[in-house]
KOLKOLPA-256868 format. One line per field, with one value per residue (C-alpha): residue in one letter; x, y, z. Coordinates in nm, 3 decimals, padded with zeros to 5 digits. Example, Ala and Ser with C-alpha at 12.3 -4.5 7.8 and 13.67 -1.06 7.14 Angstrom:
<recs>
r: (a:s)
u: (01.230:01.367)
v: (-00.450:-00.106)
w: (00.780:00.714)
</recs>
This chain:
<recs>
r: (x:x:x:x:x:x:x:x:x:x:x:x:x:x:x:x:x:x:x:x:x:x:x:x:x:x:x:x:x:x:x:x:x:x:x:x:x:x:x:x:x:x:x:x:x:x:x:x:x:x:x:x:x:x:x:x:x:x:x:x:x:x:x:x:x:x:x:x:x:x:x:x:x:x:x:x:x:x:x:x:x:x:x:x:x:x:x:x:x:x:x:x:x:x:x:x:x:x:x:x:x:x:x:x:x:x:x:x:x:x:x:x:x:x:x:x:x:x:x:x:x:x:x:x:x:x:x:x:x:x:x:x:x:x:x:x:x:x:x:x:x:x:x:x:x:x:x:x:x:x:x:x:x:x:x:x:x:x:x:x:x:x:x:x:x:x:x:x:x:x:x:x:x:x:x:x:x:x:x:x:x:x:x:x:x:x:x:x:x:x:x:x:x:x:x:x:x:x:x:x:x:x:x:x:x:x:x:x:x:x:x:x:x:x:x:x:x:x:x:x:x:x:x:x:x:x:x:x:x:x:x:x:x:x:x:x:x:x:x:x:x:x:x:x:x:x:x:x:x:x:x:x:x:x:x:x:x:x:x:x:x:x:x:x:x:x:x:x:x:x:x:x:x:x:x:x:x:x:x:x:x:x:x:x:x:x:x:x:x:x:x:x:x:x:x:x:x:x:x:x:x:x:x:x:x:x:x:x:x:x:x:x:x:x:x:x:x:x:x:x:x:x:x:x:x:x:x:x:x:x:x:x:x:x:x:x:x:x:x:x:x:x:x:x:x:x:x:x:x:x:x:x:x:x:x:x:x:x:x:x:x:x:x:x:x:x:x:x:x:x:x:x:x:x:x:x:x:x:x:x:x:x:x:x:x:x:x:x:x:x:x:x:x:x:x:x:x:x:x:x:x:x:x:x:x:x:x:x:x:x:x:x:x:x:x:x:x:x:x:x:x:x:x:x:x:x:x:x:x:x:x:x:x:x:x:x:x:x:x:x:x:x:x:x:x:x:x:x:x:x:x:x:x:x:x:x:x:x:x:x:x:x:x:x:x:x:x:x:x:x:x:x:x:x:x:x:x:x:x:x:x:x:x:x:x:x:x:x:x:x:x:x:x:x:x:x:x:x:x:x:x:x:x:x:x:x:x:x:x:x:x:x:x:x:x:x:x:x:x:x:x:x:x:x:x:x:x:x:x:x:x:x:x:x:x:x:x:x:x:x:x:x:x:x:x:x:x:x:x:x:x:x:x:x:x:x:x:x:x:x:x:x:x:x:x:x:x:x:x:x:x:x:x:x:x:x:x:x:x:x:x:x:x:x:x:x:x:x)
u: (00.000:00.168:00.215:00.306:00.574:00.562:00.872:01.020:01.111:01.455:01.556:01.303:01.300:01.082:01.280:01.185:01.470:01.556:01.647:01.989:01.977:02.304:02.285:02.531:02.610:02.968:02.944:02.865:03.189:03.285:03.475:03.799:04.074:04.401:04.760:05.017:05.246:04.980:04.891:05.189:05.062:04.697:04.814:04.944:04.671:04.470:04.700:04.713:04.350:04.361:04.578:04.442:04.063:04.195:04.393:04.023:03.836:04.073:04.034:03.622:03.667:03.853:03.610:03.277:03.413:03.400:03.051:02.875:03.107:03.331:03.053:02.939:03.250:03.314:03.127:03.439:03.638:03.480:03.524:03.905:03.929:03.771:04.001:04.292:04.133:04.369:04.116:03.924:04.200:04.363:04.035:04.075:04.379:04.385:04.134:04.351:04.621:04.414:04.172:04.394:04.061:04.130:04.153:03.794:03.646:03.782:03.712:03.348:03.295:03.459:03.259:02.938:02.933:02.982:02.692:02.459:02.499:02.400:02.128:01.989:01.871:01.537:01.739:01.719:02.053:02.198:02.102:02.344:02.635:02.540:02.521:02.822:02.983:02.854:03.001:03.376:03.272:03.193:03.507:03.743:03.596:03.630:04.025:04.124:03.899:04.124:03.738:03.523:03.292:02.927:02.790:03.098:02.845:02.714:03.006:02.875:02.562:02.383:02.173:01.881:01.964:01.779:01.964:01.754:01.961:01.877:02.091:02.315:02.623:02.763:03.035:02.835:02.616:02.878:03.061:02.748:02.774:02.528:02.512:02.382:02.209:01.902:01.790:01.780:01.542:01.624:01.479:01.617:01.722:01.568:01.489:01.839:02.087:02.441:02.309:02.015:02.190:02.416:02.169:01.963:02.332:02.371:02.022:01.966:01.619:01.613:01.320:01.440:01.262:01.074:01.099:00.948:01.088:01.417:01.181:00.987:01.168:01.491:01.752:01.614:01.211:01.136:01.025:00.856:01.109:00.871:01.134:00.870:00.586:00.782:00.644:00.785:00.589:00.655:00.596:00.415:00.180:00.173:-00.121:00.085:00.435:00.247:00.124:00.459:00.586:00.347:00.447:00.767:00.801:00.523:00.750:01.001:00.785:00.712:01.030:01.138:00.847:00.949:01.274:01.173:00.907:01.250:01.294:00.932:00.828:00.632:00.320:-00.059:-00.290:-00.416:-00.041:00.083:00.399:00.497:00.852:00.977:01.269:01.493:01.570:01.918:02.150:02.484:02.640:02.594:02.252:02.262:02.306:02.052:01.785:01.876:01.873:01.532:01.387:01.406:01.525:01.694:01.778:01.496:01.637:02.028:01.996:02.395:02.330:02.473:02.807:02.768:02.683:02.992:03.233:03.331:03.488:03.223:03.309:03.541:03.449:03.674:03.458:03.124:03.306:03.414:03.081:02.875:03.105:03.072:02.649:02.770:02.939:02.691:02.405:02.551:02.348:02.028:01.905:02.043:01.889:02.095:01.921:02.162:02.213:01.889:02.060:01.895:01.602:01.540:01.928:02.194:02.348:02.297:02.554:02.772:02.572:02.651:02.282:02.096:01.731:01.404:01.238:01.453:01.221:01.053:01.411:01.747:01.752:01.778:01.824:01.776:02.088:02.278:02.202:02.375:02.640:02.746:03.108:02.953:02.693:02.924:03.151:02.876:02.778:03.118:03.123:02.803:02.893:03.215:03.047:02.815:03.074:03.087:02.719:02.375:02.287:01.984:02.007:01.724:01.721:01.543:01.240:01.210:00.912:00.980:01.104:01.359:01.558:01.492:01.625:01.945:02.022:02.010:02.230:02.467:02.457:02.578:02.858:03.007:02.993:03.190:03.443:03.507:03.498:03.818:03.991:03.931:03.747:03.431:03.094:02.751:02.589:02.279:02.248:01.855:01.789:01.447:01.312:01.130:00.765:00.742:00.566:00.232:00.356:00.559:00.222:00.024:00.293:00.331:00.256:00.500:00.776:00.708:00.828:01.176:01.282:01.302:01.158:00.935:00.966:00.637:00.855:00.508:00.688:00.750:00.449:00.235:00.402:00.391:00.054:-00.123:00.096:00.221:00.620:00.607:00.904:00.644:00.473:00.191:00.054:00.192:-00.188:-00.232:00.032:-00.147:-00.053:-00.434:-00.558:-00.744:-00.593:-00.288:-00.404:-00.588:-00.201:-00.049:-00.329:-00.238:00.114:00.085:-00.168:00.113:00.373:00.141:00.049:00.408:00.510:00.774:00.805:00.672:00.772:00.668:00.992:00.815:00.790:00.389:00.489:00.583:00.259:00.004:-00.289:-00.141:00.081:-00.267:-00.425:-00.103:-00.085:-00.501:-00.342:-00.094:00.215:00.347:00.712:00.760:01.061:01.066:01.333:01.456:01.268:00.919:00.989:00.907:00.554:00.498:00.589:00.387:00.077:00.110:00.116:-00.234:-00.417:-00.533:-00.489:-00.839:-00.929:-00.694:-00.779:-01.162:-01.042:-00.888:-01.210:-01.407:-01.147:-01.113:-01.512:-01.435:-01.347:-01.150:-00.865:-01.051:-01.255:-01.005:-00.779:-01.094:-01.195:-00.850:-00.811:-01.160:-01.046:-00.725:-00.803:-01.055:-00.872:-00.555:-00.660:-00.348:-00.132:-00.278:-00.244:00.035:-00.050:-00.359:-00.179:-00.121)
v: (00.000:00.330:00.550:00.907:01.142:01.512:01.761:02.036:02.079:02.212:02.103:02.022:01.719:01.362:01.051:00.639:00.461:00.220:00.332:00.320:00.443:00.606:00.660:00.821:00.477:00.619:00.851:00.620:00.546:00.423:00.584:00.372:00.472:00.475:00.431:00.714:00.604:00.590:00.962:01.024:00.798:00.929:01.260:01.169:01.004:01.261:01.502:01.281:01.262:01.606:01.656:01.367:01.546:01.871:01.769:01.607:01.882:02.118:01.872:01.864:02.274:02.213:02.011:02.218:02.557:02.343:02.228:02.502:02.785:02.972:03.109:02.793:02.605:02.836:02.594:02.377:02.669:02.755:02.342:02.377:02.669:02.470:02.197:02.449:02.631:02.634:02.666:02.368:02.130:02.231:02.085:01.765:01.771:01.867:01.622:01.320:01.442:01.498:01.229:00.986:00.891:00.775:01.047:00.913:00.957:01.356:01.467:01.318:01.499:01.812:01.799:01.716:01.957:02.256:02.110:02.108:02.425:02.569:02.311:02.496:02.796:02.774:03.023:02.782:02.919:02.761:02.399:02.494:02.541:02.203:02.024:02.151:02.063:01.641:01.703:01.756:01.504:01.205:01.322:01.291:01.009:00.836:00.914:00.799:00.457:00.392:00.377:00.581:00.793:00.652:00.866:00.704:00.431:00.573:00.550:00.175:00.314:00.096:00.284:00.449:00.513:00.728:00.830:00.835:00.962:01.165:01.420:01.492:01.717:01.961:01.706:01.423:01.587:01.756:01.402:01.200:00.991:01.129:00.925:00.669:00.899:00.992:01.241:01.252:01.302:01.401:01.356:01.716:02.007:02.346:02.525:02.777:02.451:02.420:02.110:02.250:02.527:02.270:02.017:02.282:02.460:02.062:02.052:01.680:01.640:01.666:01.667:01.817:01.808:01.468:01.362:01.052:00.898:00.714:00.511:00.430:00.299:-00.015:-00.047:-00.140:-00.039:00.138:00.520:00.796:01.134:01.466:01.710:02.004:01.967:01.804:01.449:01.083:00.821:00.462:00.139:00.266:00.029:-00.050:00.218:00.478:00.393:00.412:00.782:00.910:00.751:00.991:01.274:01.272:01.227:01.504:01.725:01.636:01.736:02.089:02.192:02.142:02.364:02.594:02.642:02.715:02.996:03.111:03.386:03.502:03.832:03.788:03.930:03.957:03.862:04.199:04.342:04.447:04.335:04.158:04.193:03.848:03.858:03.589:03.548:03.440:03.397:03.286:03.512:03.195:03.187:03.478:03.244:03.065:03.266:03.423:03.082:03.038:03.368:03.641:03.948:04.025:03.995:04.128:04.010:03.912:03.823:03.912:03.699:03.371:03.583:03.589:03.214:03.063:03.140:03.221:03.552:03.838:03.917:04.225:04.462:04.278:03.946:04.169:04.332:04.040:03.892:04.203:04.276:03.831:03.924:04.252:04.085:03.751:04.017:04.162:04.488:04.378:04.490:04.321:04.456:04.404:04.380:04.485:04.231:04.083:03.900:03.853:03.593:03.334:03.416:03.509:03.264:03.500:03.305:03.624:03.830:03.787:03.738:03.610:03.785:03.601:03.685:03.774:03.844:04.123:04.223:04.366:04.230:04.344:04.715:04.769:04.595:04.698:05.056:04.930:04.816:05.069:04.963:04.630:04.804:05.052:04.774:04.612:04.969:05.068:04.720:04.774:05.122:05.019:04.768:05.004:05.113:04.796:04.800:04.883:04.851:04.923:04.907:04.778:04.799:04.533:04.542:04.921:05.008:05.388:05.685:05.721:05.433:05.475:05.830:05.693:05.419:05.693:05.910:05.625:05.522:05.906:05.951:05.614:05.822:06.117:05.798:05.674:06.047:06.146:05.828:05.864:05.508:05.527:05.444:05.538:05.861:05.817:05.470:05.425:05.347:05.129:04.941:04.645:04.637:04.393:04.518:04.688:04.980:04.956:04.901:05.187:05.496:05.391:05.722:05.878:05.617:05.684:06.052:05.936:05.599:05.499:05.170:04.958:04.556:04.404:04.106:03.867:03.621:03.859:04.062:03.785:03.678:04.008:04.094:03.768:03.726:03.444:03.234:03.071:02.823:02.727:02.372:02.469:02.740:02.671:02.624:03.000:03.137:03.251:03.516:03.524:03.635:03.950:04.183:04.083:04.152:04.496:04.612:04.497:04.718:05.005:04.939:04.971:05.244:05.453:05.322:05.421:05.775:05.833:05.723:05.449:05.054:04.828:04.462:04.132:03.938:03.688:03.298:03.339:03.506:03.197:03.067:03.125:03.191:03.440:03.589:03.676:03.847:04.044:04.160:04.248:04.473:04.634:04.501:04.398:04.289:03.994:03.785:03.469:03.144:03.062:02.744:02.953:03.163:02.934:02.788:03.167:03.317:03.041:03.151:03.529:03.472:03.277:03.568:03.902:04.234:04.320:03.959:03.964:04.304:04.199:03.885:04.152:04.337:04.019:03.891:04.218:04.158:03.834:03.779:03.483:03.343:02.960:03.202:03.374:03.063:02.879:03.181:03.242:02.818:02.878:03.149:03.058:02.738:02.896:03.156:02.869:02.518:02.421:02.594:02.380:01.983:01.897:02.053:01.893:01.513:01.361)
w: (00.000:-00.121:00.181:00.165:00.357:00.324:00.402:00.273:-00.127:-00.173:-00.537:-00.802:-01.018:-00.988:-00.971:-00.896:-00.760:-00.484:-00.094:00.018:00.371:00.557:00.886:01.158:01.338:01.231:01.495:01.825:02.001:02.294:02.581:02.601:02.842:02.704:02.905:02.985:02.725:02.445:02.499:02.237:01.973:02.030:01.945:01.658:01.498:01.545:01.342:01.077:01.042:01.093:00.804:00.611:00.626:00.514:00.205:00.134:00.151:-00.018:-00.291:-00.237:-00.230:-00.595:-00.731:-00.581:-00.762:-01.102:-01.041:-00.809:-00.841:-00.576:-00.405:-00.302:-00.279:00.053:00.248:00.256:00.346:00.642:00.695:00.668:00.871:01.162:01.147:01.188:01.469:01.757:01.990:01.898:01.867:02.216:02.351:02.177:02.232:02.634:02.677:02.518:02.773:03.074:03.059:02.871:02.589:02.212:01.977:01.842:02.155:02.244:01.891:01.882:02.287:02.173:01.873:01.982:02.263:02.016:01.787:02.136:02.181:01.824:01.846:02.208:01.961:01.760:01.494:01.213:01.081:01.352:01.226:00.963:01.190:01.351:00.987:00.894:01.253:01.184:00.868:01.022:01.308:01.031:00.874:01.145:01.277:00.939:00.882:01.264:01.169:00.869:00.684:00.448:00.614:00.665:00.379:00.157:00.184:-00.140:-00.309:-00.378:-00.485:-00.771:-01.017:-00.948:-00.608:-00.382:-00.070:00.273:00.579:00.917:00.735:00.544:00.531:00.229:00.185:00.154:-00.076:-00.310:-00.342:-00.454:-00.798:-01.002:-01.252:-00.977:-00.709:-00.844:-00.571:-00.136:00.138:00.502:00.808:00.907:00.702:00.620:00.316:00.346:00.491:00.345:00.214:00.010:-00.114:-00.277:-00.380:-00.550:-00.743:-00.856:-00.932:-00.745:-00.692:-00.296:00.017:00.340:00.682:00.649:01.031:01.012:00.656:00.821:01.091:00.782:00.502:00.452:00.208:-00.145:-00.073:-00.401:-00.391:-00.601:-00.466:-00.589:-00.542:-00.639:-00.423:-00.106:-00.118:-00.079:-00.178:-00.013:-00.210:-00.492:-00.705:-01.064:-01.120:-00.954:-01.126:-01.445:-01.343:-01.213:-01.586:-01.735:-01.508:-01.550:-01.965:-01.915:-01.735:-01.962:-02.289:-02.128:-01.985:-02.353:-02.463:-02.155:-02.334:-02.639:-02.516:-02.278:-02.574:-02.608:-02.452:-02.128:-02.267:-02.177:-02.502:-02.438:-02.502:-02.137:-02.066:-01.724:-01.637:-01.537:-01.282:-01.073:-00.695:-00.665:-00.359:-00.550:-00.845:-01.041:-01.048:-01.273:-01.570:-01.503:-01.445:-01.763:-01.960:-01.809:-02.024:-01.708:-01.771:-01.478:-01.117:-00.896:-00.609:-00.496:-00.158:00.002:00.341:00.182:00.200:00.571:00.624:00.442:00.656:01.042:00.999:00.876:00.470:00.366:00.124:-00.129:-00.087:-00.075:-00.404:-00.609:-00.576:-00.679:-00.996:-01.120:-01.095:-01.308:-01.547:-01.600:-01.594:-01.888:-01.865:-01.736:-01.436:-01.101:-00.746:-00.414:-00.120:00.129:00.445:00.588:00.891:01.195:01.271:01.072:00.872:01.091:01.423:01.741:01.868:01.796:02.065:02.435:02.537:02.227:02.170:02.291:01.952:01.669:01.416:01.599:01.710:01.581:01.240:00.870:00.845:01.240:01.234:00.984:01.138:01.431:01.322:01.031:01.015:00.863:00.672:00.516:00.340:00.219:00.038:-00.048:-00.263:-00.397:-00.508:-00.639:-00.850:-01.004:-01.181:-01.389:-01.463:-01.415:-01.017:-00.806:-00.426:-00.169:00.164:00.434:00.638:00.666:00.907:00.941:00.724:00.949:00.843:00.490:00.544:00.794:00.493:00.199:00.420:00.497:00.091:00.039:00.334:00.112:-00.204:-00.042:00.099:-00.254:-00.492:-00.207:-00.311:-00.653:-00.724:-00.984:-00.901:-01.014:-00.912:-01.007:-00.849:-00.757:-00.415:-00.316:-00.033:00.041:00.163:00.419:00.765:00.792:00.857:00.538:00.344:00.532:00.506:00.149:00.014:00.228:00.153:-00.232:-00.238:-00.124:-00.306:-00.643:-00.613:-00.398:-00.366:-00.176:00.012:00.049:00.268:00.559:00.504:00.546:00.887:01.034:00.918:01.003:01.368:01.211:01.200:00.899:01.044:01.300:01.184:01.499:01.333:00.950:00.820:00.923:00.689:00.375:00.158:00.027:00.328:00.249:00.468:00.267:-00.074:00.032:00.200:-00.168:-00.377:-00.132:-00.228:-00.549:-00.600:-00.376:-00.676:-00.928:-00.757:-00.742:-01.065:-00.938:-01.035:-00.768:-00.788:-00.576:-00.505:-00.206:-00.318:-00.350:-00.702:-00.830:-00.776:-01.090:-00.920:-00.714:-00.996:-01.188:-00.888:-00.842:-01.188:-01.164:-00.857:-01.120:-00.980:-01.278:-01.211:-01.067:-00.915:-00.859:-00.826:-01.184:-01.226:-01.183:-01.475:-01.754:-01.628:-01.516:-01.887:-02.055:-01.785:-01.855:-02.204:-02.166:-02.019:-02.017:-01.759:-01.819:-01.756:-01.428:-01.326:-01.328:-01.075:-00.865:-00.770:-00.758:-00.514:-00.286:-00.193:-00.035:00.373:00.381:00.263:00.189:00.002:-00.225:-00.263:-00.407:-00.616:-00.755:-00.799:-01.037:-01.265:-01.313:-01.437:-01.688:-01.807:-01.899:-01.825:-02.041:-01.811:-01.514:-01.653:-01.437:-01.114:-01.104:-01.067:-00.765)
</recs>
């Protein structure tokens, strides 16, 4: 009987292969006490596997720029630079003296107890501290064993294999076969992880967050991985093999006929264009939201910068990285939302007493206002690389004119900085914000007389207008960016944009979504940004409809008072207005 396990989607793709679990059994060892005179030869082995491990990952680091870029690759750098942390190994290495353990046995305590205490924090950035932390744990562990690591496991892989683990770490992940690893699934794992991040540059189908899959499946029980919608489905029958078949050479069929619309104008039938734009978080994402027919970068988000490494980035890192989106844009627009850490996106472990409730506390522009030292390198870079090409800048969660006005003013004291030492940058650079509070929304008249731009960020609007953490499974079913009070704060939005005469944009994940992206585009906001594989199904969907057809949905939809209401009511018309556009969601 085919049973079904939902979690998280991180990488798209649908695959049918056999399980091959890996679990961390590597990582149970035994206290053994060792004598005086083996303390020596303890030590030792434990800087062999020290050096052993490193040489490794440089080589993983070489082999990750080739296939993800550098941007990426500086997951393993952050690894090596915790293996040579002196303050690390003088614990391992004071307890093998003091307590006369194995090497195994310090490194995995030492370890362990610096994973515990990321894992204390609800931050969810801080399960990617702890995932990278097992990753140098199964390392080490593997090199003083003489073995593979557990996850090496795979390296066996047959065909068609499906990997099922607790987790899994950015090493494990970057080293995977390909040509035999059809796609994962995790027990634990969030959307931003190390480990998604590279699953989705690789583009392996991969479900995060699953909780229950590991208790649930055995090596060589065949599975249906839907890397789009989340889901794993457990001994499937003949009847549903045969539909997944179909699914799969359908999705085949029109991501072919995706690409080959990639070049068409994203056009209304009534002749209104809709500007089609990518998310990205890695300079190398540029490409391919440009392969995918968008015209631009609506939204770089800079915090991956942040999360790659232990020290905080210097203007040159900020710099380099700015200038490669430049230079792949090739001209066409690329927005930089300055740092949104804090929350949900930056470890507090940096702050002596970590806040009770980060996302109502110092994050995004609050912080970078803060701590202007920071801030100002990240503008100097940006400003530097205007110089190189076209550049818009957006700032984070701004919930009074003051900050706007405090940003603008910081953006011009780092134009004075770089005219006195003589380095180029662009004058004119247009300065915007994103729309994510209610407060935001309200004083959006006000906002419009002094910034260029607005971008309506849905997925924080939603959570602060509904009281609602979209991280939090207890109250997930709440979190719905249809609620009316929602859609009435995003007309407001952009009848202030419209008043004022400047572009307003959506750039939160409920773009993507077609029934959404017509009622936004019946509101007038008629730039949208969205993850690069949204573009194509969104292109062929805008090119299926009318405005007059969507703005007549929008004033249909503004009389309802509920979101079941308006989700069922956008469901309808969408699927009138472009059945075609609709045959594979409707599959299950």
């Amino acid at each position: 009987m085919p049973t079904t396990v939902k979690g998280l989607p991180v990488s798209g793709g649908i695959v049918v292969g056999r399980v091959l679990v890996i679990d961390d059994s590597m990582r149970r060892v035994v206290r053994r006490a060792i004598a005086a005179d083996e303390v020596k030869r303890e030590l030792a082995r434990l800087d062999a596997a020290l050096k052993a491990s490193i040489a490794r990952i440089q080589a993983l680091h070489e082999q990750a720029e080739k296939d993800m870029g550098k941007e990426a690759a500086k997951i393993f750098t952050f690894h090596i630079g915790m293996l040579k942390d002196p303050a690390l190994l003088s614990q391992i290495r004071g307890m093998i003296e003091r307590d006369r353990v194995t090497a195994e046995y310090a490194a995995m305590q030492v370890l362990e107890r610096l994973a515990s205490m990321f894992r204390q924090h609800k931050d969810p950035v801080f399960a990617t501290k702890v995932n990278d932390i097992d990753d140098l744990t199964d390392r080490l562990l593997s090199e003083l064993a003489g073995a593979e690591a557990g996850a090496n496991r795979a390296a066996g892989a047959d065909a068609d294999t499906i990997i099922v683990a607790r987790d899994l770490t950015p090493s494990q992940t970057a080293g995977f076969d390909r040509s035999r690893i059809l796609g994962f699934a995790t027990d634990l794992g969030g959307m931003t992880s190390h480990t998604a991040i590279i699953a989705k540059a690789l583009e392996i189908p991969a479900v995060v967050g699953c909780q229950t899959l590991l208790a649930t499946v055995q090596d060589g029980d065949l599975v249906v991985l839907d890397g789009d919608r989340g889901l794993i489905t457990l001994h499937p029958d003949a009847t549903m093999l045969e539909q997944v078949s179909r699914a799969i050479e359908q999705r085949r069929t029109q991501q072919a006929a995706l690409v080959e619309m990639r070049d068409l104008p994203s056009v209304t039938t009534d002749g209104v264009a809709v500007h089609l734009m990518g998310n990205i978080e890695l300079p190398e994402e540029v490409s391919r939201v440009l392969a995918a027919g968008g015209e631009g970068i609506g939204l770089y988000r800079t915090e991956y910068l942040y999360l790659t490494g232990s020290d905080e980035p210097n203007e040159g890192v900020h710099y380099r990285a700015y200038k490669r989106c430049v230079q792949l844009a090739a001209g066409k627009e690329l927005v930089i939302r300055t740092m949104d850490l804090g929350a949900d996106k930056y470890t507090q472990a940096q702050e002596e007493i970590p806040e009770r409730n980060p996302f109502l506390g110092c994050r995004s522009i609050r912080y970078c206002l803060k701590n202007k030292g920071m801030f100002k390198k990240q503008l100097r870079a940006i400003l530097r690389a205007s110089a190189d090409g076209p550049i818009k800048v957006m700032f984070p969660l701004i919930s009074t004119i003051a900050e706007l006005r405090q940003a603008k003013f910081l953006v011009n004291d780092v134009m004075e900085e770089l005219e006195e030492e003589g380095l180029p940058f662009d004058r004119s650079i247009r300065m915007g914000m994103m729309v994510e509070v209610p407060s935001a929304a309200i004083q959006a008249d006000t906002f419009a007389r002094e910034c260029d731009f607005f971008s309506i960020g849905t997925n924080d609007l939603v959570q602060y207008t509904l009281a609602v953490d979209r991280i939090n499974e207890r109250v997930a079913n709440l979190y719905n960016p249809m609620h009316p009070a929602v859609i009435r704060l995003i007309r407001d939005v952009a009848r202030a944009a419209r008043r004022h005469r400047i572009p307003v944009s959506n750039c939160g994940e409920a773009s993507g979504d077609l029934e959404f992206a017509m009622l936004l585009v019946g509101l007038d906001v008629t730039t949208l940004s969205v993850s690069a594989s949204s573009i194509p199904k969104l292109k062929r969907f805008i090119r299926s409809i009318s405005k007059e057809q969507c703005e007549r949905v929008a004033r249909e939809t503004l009389k309802l008072d509920s979101d079941v209401q308006v989700a069922a009511f956008l469901r309808d018309r969408a699927r009138r207005m472009a059945p075609a556009c609709f045959d594979d969601v409707e599959r299950e």
